[in-house]
C-alpha positions as CSV (number, residue, x, y, z in Angstrom):
1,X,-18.7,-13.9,9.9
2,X,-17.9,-14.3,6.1
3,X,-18.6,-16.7,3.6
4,X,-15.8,-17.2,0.8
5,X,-18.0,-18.4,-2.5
6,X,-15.3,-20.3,-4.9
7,X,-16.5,-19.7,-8.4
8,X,-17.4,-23.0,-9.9
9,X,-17.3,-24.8,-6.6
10,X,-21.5,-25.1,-5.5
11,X,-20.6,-24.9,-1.5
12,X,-19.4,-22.4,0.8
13,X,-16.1,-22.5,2.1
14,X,-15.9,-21.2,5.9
15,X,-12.9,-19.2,7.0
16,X,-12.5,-18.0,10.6
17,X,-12.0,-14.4,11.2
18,X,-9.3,-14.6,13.3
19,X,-7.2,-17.3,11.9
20,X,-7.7,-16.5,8.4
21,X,-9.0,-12.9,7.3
22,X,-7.7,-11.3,10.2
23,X,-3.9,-12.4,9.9
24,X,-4.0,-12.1,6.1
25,X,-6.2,-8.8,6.4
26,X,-9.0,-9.7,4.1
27,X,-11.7,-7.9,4.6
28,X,-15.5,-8.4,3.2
29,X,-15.8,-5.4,0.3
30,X,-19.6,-5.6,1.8
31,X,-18.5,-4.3,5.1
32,X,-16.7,-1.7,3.9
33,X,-13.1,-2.4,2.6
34,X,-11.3,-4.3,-0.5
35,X,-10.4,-7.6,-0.2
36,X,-7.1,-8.5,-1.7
37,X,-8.3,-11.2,-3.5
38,X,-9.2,-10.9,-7.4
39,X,-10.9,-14.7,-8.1
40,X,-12.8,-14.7,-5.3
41,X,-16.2,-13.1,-3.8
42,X,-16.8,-12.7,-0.4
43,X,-20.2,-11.3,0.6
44,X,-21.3,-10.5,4.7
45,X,-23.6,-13.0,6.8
46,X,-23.8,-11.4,9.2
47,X,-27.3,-11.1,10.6
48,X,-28.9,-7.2,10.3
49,X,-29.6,-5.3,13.6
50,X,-31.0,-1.8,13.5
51,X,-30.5,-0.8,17.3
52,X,-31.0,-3.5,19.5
53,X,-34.2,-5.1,16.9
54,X,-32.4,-8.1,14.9
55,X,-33.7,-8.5,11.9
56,X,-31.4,-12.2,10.9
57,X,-30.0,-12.3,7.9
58,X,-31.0,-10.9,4.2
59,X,-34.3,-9.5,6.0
60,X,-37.0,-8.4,3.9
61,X,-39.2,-5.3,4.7
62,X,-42.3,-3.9,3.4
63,X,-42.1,-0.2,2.4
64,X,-44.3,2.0,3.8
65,X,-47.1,3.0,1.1
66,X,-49.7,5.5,1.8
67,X,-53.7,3.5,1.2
68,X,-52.1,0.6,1.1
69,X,-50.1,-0.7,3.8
70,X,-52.9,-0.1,6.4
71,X,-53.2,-2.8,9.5
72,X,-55.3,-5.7,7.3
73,X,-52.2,-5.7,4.5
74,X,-50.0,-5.7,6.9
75,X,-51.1,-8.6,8.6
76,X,-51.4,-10.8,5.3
77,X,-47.5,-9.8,4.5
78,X,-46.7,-10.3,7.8
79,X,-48.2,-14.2,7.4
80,X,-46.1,-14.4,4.7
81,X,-42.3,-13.8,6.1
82,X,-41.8,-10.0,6.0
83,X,-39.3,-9.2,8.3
84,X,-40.5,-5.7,9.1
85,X,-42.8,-3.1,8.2
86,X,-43.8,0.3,8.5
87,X,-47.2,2.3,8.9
88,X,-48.4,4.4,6.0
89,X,-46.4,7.7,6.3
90,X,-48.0,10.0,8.5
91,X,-48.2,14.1,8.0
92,X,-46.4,15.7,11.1
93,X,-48.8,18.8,10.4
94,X,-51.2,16.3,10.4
95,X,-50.3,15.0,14.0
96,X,-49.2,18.8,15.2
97,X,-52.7,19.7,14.2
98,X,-54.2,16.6,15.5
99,X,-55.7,15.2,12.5
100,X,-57.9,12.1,13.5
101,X,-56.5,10.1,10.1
102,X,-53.1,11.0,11.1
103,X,-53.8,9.6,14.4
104,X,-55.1,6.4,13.0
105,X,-52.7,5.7,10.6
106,X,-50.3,5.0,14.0
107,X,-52.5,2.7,15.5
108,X,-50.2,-0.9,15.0
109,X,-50.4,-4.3,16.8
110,X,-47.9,-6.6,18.8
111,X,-48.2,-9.3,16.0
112,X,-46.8,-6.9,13.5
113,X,-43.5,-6.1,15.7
114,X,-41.0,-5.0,14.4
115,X,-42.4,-2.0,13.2
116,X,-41.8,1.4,12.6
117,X,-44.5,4.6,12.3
118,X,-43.4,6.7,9.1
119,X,-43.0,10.6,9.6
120,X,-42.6,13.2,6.9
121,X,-42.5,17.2,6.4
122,X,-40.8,19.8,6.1
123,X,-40.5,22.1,9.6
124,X,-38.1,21.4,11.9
125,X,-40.2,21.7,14.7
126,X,-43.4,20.0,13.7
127,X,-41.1,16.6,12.8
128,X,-39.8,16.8,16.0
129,X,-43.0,16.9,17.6
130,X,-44.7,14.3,15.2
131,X,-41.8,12.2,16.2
132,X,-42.5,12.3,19.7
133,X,-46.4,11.9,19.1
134,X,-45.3,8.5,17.0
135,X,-43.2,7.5,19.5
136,X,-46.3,7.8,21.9
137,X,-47.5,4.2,20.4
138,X,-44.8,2.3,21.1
139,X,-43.6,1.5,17.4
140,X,-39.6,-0.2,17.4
141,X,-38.7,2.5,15.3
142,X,-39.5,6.1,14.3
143,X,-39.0,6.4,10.2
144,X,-38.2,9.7,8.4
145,X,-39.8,10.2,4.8
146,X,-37.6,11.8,2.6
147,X,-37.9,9.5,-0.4
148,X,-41.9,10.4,-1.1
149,X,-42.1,11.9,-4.7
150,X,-45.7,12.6,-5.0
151,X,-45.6,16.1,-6.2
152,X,-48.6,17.2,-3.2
153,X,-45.5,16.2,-1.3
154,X,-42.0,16.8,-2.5
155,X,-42.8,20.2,-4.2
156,X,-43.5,21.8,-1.0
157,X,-40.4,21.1,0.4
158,X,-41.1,17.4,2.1
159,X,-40.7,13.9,1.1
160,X,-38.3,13.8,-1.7
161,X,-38.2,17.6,-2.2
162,X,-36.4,18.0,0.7
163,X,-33.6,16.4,-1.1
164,X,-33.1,20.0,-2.4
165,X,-31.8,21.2,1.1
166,X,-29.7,18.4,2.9
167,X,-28.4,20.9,5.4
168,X,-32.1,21.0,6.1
169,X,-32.5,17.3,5.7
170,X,-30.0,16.6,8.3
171,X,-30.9,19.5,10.9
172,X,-34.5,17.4,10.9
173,X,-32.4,14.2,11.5
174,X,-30.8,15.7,14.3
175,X,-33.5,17.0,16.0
176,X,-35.6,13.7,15.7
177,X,-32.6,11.4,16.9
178,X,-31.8,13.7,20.2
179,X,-35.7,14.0,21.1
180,X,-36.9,10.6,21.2
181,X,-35.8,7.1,22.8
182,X,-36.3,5.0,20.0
183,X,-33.7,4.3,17.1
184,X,-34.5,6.8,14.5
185,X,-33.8,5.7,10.3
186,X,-34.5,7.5,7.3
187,X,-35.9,6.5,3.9
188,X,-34.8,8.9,0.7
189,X,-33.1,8.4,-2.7
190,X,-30.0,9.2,-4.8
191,X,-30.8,13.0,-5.2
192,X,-33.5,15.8,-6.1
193,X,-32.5,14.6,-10.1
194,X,-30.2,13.3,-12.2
195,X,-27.4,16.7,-11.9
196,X,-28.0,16.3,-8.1
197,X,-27.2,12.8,-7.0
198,X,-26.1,13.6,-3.2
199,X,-26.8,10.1,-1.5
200,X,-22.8,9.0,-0.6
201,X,-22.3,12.0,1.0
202,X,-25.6,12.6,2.3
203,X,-25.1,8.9,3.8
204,X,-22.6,9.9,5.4
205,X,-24.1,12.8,7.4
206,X,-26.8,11.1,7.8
207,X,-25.2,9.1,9.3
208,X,-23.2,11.0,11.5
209,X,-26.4,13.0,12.6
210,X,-27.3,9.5,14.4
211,X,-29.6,7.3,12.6
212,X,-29.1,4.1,12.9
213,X,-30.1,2.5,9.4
214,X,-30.5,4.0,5.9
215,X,-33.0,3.1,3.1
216,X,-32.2,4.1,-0.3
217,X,-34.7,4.2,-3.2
218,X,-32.4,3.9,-6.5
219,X,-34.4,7.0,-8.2
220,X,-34.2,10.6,-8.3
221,X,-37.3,12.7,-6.9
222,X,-38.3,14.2,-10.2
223,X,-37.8,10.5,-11.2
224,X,-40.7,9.2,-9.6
225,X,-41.6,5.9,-10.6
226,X,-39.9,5.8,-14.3
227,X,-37.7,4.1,-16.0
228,X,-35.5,1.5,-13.9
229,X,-33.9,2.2,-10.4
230,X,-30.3,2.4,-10.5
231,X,-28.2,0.4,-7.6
232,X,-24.7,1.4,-8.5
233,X,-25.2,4.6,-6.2
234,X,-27.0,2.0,-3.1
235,X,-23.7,-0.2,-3.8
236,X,-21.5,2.9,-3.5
237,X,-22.9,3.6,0.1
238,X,-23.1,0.1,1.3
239,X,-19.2,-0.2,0.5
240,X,-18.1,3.2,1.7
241,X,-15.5,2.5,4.3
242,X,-16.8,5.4,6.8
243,X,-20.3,3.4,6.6
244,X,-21.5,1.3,9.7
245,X,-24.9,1.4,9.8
246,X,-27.5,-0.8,8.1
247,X,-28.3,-0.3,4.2
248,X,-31.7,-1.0,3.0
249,X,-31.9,-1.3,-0.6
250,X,-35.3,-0.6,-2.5
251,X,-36.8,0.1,-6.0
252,X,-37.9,-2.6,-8.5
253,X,-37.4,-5.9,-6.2
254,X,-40.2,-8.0,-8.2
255,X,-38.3,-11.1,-9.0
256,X,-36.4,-13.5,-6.8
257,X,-33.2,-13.1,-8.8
258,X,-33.4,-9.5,-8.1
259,X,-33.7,-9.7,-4.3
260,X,-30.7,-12.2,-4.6
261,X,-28.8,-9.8,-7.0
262,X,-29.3,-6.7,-4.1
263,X,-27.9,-8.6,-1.7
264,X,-24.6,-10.3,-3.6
265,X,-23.8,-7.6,-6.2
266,X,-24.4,-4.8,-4.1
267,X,-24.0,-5.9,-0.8
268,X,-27.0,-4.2,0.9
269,X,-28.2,-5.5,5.2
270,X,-31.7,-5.9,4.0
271,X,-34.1,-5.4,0.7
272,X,-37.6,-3.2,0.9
273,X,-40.4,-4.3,-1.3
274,X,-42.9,-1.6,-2.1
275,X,-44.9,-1.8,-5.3
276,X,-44.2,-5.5,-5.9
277,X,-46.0,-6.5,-2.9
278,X,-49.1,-4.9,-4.1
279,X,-51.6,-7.7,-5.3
280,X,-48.8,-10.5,-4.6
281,X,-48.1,-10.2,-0.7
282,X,-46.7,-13.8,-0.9
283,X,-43.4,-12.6,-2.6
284,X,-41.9,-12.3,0.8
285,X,-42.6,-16.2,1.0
286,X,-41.2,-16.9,-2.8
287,X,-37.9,-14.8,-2.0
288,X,-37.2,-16.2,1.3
289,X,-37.5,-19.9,0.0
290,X,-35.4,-19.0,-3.3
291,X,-32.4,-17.3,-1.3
292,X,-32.7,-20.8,1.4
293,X,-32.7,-23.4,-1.7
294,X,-32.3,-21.6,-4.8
295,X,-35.4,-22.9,-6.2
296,X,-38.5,-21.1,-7.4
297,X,-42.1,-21.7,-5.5
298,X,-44.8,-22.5,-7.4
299,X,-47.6,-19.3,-8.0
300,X,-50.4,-19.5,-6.1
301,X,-53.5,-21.4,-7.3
302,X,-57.0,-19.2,-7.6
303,X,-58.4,-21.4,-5.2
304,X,-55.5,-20.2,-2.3
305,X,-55.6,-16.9,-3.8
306,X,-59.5,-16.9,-3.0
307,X,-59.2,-17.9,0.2
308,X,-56.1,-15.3,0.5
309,X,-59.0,-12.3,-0.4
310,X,-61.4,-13.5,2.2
311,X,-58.9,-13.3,4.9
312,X,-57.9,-10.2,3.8
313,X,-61.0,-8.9,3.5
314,X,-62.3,-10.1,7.0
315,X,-59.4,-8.4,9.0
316,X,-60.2,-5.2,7.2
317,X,-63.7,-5.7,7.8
318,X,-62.7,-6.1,11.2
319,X,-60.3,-3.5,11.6
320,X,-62.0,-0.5,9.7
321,X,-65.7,-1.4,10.0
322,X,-67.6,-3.0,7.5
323,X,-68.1,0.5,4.7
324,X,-64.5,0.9,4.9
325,X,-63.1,-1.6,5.2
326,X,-65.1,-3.0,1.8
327,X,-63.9,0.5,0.5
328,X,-60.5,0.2,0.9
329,X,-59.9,-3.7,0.0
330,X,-61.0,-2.9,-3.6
331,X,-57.6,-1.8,-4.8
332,X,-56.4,-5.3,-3.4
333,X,-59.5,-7.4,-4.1
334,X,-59.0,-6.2,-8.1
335,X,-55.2,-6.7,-7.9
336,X,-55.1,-10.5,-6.5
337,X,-56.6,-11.6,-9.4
338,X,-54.9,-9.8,-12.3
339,X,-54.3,-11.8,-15.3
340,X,-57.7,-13.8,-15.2
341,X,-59.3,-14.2,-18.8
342,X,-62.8,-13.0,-19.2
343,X,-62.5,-11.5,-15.5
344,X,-64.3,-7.6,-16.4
345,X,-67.5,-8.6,-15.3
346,X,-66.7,-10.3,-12.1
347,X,-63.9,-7.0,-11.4
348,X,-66.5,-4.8,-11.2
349,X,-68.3,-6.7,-8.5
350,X,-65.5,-6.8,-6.5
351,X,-64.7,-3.0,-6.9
352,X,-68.5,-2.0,-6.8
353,X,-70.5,-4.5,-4.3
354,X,-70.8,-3.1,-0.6
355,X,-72.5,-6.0,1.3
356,X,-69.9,-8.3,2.0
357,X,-71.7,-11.7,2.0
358,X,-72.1,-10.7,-1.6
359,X,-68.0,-10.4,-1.9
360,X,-67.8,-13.4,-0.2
361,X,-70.3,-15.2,-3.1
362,X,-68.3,-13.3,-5.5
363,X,-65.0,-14.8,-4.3
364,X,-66.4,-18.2,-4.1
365,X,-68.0,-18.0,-7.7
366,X,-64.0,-16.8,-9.0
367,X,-62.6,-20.8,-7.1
368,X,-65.6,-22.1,-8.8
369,X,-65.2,-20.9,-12.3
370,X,-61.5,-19.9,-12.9
């Protein structure tokens, strides 16, 4: 159903389809045609469904990032609303040439449903096969990477860089969608750079090679990470009449307004948070309650923040075994606690102590003194 929003007028307004858009033929610009209206915005509420996993409405996922979104921060973002979430991507040479790490970077966990296992490369034949590998675990989804820019990545031929050869790009599609069960969606951005900027019509074949829901980062590959994302293109695709399948928007979502903004100025099903989550897993939480009552939450305090870290750290403790599991919390142990003044001495501990009674003393000492 839509929602008519009256400018000036703080309530919605609730017209049903078939006695008042259908007859008049007004149509959401958010599901794909122009309403006839000029005063008045109508936006989709319609709740997101990729196959037969719904996702409600104006869900919020967690983009796949490789070292970081391993079981244990899964888990925390999960405790705090995220809708769904992805494995770090995997290497289909990795899983073609049975590469333990590959293998246990697929391992999930019924608590973290929905999720999807992330595949990327750059031969036709070894994504098929890493896509029936992944689908071997029992994930909701099967994920394509073609959004990664890391240059170990894109510049020989996969990620990103296969953004370079979209026949390519969708002859992988193909294959993956006709050799496995599970719904098959892509992650990838507005082009190879800024002369190349292929994603409306790419959509569109993507589309019609049969995925059934599209992420869009709004950068270039040779982009990277710089400068800002650019959502006109993402808006373009999401109101592209021959679209019907879910549109994930993603790239520089930090800020309540901005989640609110993907969803109403450019009309996308869901919003990824990648880099934003990093260090601040509770932004799922903060967006959620903003887009419900238009009011900010509070930060955390250090004291919740502490005990935050030493739930973190115990499921990766328990999930990794206690050397890496220390190991690999560091990244997060530094991050929960940016901003602290006077905090270089007791950052090091946390980034340099292995026993983990001694991070848990650390942790206690930060609630104690900041």
């Amino acid at each position: 159903m839509c929602f008519l929003v009256i400018f000036g007028v703080q309530r919605y307004v609730f017209f049903v389809y078939q006695q008042i858009i259908n007859p008049l033929n007004l149509r959401c610009p958010y599901c794909g045609s122009l309403s006839h209206l000029t005063n008045i915005k109508y936006f989709c509420r319609l709740k997101m469904k990729i196959g037969n996993i719904n996702l409600g409405e104006r869900p919020l996922l967690l983009a796949p990032m490789d070292d970081v979104t391993d079981p244990s921060f899964r888990y925390v973002c999960k405790a705090f609303g995220a809708d769904m979430m992805y494995t770090e991507f995997v290497s289909s040479d990795g899983l073609v040439h049975n590469s333990k790490k590959s293998f246990e970077k697929m391992r999930i966990y019924d608590s973290e449903r929905p999720i999807g296992i992330q595949i990327y490369g750059n031969i036709p034949e070894a994504m098929l096969r890493a896509a029936q590998l992944a689908e071997q675990y029992h994930p909701d989804l099967i994920d394509i990477n073609f959004g990664c820019p890391m240059k170990k990545i894109a510049n020989r031929g996969a990620g990103s860089g296969m953004m370079r050869d979209p026949d390519k790009m969708v002859e992988i599609t193909k294959m993956v969608v006709e050799g496995v069960k599970l719904p098959v969606t892509v992650k990838t951005r507005l082009g190879w750079d800024e002369d190349h900027k292929i994603i409306v019509e790419l959509a569109e074949r993507l589309q019609d090679a049969g995925i059934s829901a599209l992420t869009i980062h709004g950068r270039t590959g040779t982009q990277m990470y710089k400068g800002e994302a650019d959502w006109t293109l993402i808006g373009e695709v999401k109101k592209n009449p021959r679209m019907k399948i879910p549109i994930i928007g993603n790239g520089d979502i930090a800020t309540d307004e901005q989640a609110l903004s993907a969803f109403e100025e450019y009309g996308v099903d869901g919003v990824m948070i990648g880099r934003a989550s990093f260090g601040h897993p509770w932004i799922f939480r903060e967006i959620k309650h903003y887009l419900e009552t238009g009011e900010h939450m509070p930060q955390p305090t250090v004291a919740e923040k502490v005990e935050l870290s030493k739930m973190h750290l115990a499921k990766s403790i328990e999930v990794k075994g206690e050397k890496v599991g220390i190991l690999e919390m560091r990244r997060h142990l530094a991050t929960y606690f940016k901003g602290l003044d006077n905090f270089k001495e007791t950052r090091l501990k946390l980034v340099t102590l292995t026993d983990p009674n001694e991070l848990y003393r650390t942790l206690d000492h930060i609630k104690e003194v900041w």
